[in-house]
Each structure stands twice: as C-alpha cells, then as structure tokens.
C-alpha positions in Angstrom: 0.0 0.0 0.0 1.2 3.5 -0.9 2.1 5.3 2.1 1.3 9.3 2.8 2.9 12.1 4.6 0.8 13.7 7.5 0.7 16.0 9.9 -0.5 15.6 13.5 -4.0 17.2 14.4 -4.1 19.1 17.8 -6.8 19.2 20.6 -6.9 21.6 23.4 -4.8 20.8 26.3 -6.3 20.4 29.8 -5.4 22.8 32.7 -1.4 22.3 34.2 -0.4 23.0 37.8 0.9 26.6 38.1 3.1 25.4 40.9 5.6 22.9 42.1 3.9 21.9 44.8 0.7 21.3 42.8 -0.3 18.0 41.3 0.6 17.9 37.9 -2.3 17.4 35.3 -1.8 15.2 32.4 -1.7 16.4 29.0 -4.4 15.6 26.3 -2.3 14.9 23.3 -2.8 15.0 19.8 -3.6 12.1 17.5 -2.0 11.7 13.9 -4.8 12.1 11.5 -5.9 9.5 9.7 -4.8 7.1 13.0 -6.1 6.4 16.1 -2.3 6.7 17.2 -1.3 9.5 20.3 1.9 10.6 19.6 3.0 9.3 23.2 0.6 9.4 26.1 0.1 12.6 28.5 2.3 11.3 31.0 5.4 10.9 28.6 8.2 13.1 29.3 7.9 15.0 25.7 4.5 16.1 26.9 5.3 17.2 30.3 4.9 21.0 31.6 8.8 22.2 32.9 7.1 25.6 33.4 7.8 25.3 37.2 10.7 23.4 37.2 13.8 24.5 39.2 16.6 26.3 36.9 19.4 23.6 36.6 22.1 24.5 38.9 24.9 23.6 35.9 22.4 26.1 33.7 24.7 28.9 33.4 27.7 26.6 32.6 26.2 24.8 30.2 25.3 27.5 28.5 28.5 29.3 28.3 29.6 26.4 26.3 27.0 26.4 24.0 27.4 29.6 21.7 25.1 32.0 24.0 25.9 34.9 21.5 23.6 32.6 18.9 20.3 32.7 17.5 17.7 30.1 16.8 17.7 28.2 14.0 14.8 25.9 12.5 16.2 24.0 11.0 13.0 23.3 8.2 10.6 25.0 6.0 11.0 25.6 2.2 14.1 24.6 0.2 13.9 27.2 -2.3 15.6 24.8 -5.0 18.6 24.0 -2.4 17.5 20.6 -2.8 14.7 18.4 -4.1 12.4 18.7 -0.8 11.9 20.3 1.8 14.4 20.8 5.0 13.1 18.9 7.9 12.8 15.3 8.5 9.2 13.9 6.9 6.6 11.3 8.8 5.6 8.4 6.6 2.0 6.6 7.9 1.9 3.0 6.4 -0.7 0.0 7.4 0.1 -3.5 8.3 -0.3 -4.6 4.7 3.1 -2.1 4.1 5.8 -4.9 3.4 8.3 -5.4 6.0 12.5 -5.8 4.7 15.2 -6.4 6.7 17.7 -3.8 7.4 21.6 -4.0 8.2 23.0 -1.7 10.7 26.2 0.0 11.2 25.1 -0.2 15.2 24.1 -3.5 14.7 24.5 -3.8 18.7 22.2 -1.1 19.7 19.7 -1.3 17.0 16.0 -3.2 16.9 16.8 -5.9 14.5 12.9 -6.2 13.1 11.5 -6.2 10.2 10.9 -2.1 9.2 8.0 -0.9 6.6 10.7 0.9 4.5 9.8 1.0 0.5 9.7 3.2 -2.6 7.1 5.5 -0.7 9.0 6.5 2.0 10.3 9.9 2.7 14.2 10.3 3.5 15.2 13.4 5.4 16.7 15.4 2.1 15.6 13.1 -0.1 16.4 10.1 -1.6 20.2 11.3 -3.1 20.7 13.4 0.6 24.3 13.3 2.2 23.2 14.2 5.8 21.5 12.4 8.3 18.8 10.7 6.0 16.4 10.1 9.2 13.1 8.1 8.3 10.4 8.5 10.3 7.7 5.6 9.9 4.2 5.1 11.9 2.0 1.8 11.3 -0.9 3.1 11.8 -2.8 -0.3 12.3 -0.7 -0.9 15.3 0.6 2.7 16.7 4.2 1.5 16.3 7.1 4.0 15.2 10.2 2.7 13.2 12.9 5.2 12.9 16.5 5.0 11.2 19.4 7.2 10.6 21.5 7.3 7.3 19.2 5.1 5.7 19.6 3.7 2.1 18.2 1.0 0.1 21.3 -0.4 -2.1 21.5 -3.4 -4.9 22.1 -5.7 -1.6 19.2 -4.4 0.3 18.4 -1.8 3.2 21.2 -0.5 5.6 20.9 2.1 7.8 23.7 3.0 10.8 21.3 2.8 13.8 17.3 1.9 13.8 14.8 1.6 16.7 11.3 1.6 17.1 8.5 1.7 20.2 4.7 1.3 20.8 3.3 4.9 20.7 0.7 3.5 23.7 4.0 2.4 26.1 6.8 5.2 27.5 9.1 2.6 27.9 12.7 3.4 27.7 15.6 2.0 25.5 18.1 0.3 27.2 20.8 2.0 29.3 23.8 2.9 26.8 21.6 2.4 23.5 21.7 4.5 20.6 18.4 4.9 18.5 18.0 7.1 15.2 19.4 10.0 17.2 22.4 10.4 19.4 20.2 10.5 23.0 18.9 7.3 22.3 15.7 9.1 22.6 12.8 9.2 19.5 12.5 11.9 17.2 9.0 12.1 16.0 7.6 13.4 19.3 10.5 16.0 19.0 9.7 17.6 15.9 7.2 20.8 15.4 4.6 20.5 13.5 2.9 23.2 10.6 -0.3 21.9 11.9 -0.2 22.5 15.2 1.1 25.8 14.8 -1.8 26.5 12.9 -4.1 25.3 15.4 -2.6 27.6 18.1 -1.1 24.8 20.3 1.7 22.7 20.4 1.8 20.1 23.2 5.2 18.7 23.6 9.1 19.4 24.2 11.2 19.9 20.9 14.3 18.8 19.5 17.1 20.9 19.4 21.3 19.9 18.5 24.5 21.6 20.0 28.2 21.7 18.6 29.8 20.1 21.4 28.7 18.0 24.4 29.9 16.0 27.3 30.4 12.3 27.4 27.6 11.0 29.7 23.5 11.7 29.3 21.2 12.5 31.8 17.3 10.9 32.0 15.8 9.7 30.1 18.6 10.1 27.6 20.0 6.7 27.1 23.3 7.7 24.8 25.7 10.3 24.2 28.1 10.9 21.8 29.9 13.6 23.1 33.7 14.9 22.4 34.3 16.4 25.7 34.6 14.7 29.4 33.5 18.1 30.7 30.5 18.4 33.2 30.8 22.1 32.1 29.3 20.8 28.6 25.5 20.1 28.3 24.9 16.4 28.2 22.5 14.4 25.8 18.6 15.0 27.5 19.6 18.3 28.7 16.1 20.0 28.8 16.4 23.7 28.4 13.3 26.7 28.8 12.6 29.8 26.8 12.6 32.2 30.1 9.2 33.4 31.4 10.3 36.7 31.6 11.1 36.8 27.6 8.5 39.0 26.1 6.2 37.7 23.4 5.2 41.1 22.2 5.4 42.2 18.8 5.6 38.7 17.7 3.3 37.5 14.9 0.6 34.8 16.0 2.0 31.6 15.0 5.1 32.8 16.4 3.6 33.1 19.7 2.6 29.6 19.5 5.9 28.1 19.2 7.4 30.8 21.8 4.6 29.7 24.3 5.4 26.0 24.0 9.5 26.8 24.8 8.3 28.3 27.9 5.7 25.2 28.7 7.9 22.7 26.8 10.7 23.5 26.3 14.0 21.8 23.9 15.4 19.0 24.5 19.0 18.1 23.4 19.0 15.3 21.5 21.6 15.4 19.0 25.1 16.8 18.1 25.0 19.2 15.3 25.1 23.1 14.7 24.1 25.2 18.2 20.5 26.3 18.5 18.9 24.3 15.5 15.9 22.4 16.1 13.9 20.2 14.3 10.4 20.1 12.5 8.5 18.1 10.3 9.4 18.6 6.4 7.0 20.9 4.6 7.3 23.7 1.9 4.4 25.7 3.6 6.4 26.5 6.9 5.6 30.6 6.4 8.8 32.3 6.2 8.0 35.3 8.3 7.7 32.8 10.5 11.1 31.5 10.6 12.6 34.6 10.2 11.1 35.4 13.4 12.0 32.6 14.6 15.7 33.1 13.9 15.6 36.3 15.7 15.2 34.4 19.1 18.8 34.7 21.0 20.0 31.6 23.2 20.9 33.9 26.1 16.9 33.7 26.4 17.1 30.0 27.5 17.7 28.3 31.0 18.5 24.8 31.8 15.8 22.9 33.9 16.3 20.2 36.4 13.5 17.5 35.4 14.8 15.0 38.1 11.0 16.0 40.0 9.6 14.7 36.8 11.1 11.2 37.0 8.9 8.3 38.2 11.4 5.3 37.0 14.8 5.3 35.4 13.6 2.9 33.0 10.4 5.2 31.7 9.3 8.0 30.4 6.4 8.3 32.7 6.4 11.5 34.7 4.7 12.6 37.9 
C-alpha cells in the first residue's frame, strides 16, 4: 500500500499545575490524523509542563559552552531549489499490509533488528540522493508502532541504515541504558519535531528537538546515549532539557510565532543530537511561512535556561512522569 505524509492534528490541552507543589495534570495529546495513534501518552516526558521546574544548577555553565551569542535556528521549512524537498525530516504513515524488509546496521548492537516498513514511498530526510542524516520516520498506523533509522539507504544488496529503533506509541518505555536509536540521545525523534499543523491550530503540546556543537560524554534521564567529544560536566549532556525564560517578552511577535514561543516556555527543547548550536527540528513541509522562521531566527539563546527534570522522574527505566 502506498504510504502518505501527514501532519499531527491538535486538541486543546487540559489545565497544568501553576506550581511545584501542585499536582501535575496530564496532558491531552494529539492524534496523527488519519490514525487512532497519540503521539506518546500525557504522561510521557515529551508532553510534560517544565514551566515550574527548578533552573538547573549547571544552567549557566552549560550555556557558556553552548554559543550564547547565537540565535535560533529551525532547522526546516522551504528549500527554495537547495534541494529536491523540503528541510526537515518527513513522517511516513503505512498500514500492516506495508511490506516489511530487513535492514543492516552499522550499530548493529544497539539497534532493533525487526523487520521495518521501509519501500519506494518512503520519505528520506533530504531526499532520496541526501548526504546528511537521511532520518526516516515511519508510523504503522494499524498498530501505533514507530520505526525510525538514521542514514538510511536502500542499495543493490538491500536496506542498511547506521542505527534503527522503534517503540509502541501506547507504552513510554525506555531503551536500554547505553543504547543508541535514530538519534544520538537514544531518545525518538518524532515526538521531538514541530509540526505546521499544530502551529496553525494555536497549540503545540510537547518538548522539541534541538542539536548543539559540542557536548559532554555522559547523558542525563531519560537520555539513554551520548556521543559527546568532551569529558567536561561544564558541557550540556544528551537529554539536557532547556526553557525559553518566562520573563522573555512575546510582544510584537506574529501569531503563530507566539505559538511556538509559548510552547518553549511550557515545553521547552530537549538536546537530542550533536550538530550546529540552536537548531531544532520540525517536520518537512514547503508551507512553513517564512515570516515565521525569520522570526523565529531572531530568538537569542541567552533567552534560555536549563531545567532540572529529576521531579519529573517516576522510574529510570520510563518516560512516565509525575
């Protein structure tokens, strides 16, 4: 069956607790259209309010190592003839009569050796002739599973990819300890990734995905991987979760701007990756409206603080949160 490209429909969310010391209430979460499938439930960390959180106490480090004088970057939107899609890294929605292949790995140790509904119909991160990370992104929509792989290529001896992973979109359990996935955090992507949609429908309900140059050699939860260069606790590590302040002022900004700023202060990033400082990730589409990401790109990092999610934590082994 011939697979499609879709976004992710948004609901309202239900109240949050204004205070640490308040219950926290569970997130109603989207549903991919055309699926019955939540991206992740409520509780899942990716959905979880750090509005209260403490400020990290390695916050100001971190940051010093992580090009404060920059400035946003989504990293997505039009190509403008650069190349033959988009930029941003596309979701493919198959069915269970999508045939499975095998797929070698590079990571062949910390990879889910499945079967993966991979085929001509589905959408490479830069297209099919990319150089870069070549992420797929796949949901079975008949059984709310996500496949994802990294560098992935279909060749005269078959599929290959360097590292592929997949989970139940109805469990938040973890990876194990020390496992890559599809990104460096061992963490998915797809909850990760903004959405045009969602924008559009004034509310996005979930953390996003963001990359640095240069990061430490451990990860905190529920990171389960790093790739750093440094063995520096002065450098973020993979899962660092980081806050637009609340103090930043959202005036002036156009509506759909507000959106996104809104959901870095209720959301925030979450460092999943190595790559160039501030970018973060969305879902591939030619219709992101450039005003936009130009306003967007205007956002400086010295707005952003580190959070401590450890009072978020339930199990070490989850993504459930309290």
């Amino acid at each position: 069956m011939a697979a499609t490209v879709v976004a992710v429909a948004l609901v309202a969310p239900t109240a949050v607790a204004s205070s640490a010391t308040q219950a926290r209430t569970t997130t109603k979460v989207s549903r991919l259209p055309g699926t019955a499938c939540h991206v992740f439930a409520g509780d899942n960390y990716w959905h979880a309010d750090i509005s209260d959180l403490p400020v990290n106490r390695h916050s100001a480090q971190w940051l010093r190592h992580m090009s404060p004088h920059s400035l946003l970057h989504p990293d997505f939107g039009p190509a403008y003839g650069a190349q033959p899609v988009p930029y941003g890294i596309p979701v493919t929605i198959v069915d269970r009569s999508h045939p499975r292949v095998a797929v070698r790995f590079t990571y062949g140790r910390e990879s889910d050796h499945v079967r993966y509904p991979l085929g001509k119909d589905t959408r490479i991160e830069g297209g099919k002739g990319a150089s870069g990370d070549r992420h797929a992104i796949i949901v079975d929509k008949s059984t709310c599973r996500l496949y994802e792989t990294w560098n992935t290529r279909h060749t005269s001896h078959g599929w290959h990819a360097g590292s592929g992973a997949t989970w139940l979109l109805t469990s938040n359990r973890l990876r194990p300890d020390g496992w890559t996935s599809a990104d460096a955090a061992g963490l998915p992507i797809l909850p990760g990734l903004l959405r045009l949609d969602e924008v559009r429908r004034g509310y996005v309900d979930h953390a996003i995905r963001f990359t640095t140059d240069v990061t430490d050699r451990r990860h905190v939860w529920p990171a389960r991987h790093d790739a750093g260069s440094v063995s520096n606790h002065a450098y973020p590590p993979m899962g660092a979760r980081f806050r637009l302040k609340a103090s930043f002022s959202l005036r002036g900004y156009r509506a759909d701007t507000k959106v996104v700023l809104r959901a870095m202060k209720q959301y925030g990033l979450v460092l999943a990756d190595n790559g160039s400082p501030w970018y973060f990730q969305g879902r591939a589409s030619a219709k992101w409206p450039s005003g936009l990401l130009d306003e967007l790109k205007s956002i400086p990092a010295s707005a952003f603080e580190a959070v401590d999610t450890a009072p978020l934590r339930v199990s070490r082994g989850s993504m459930t949160t309290k």
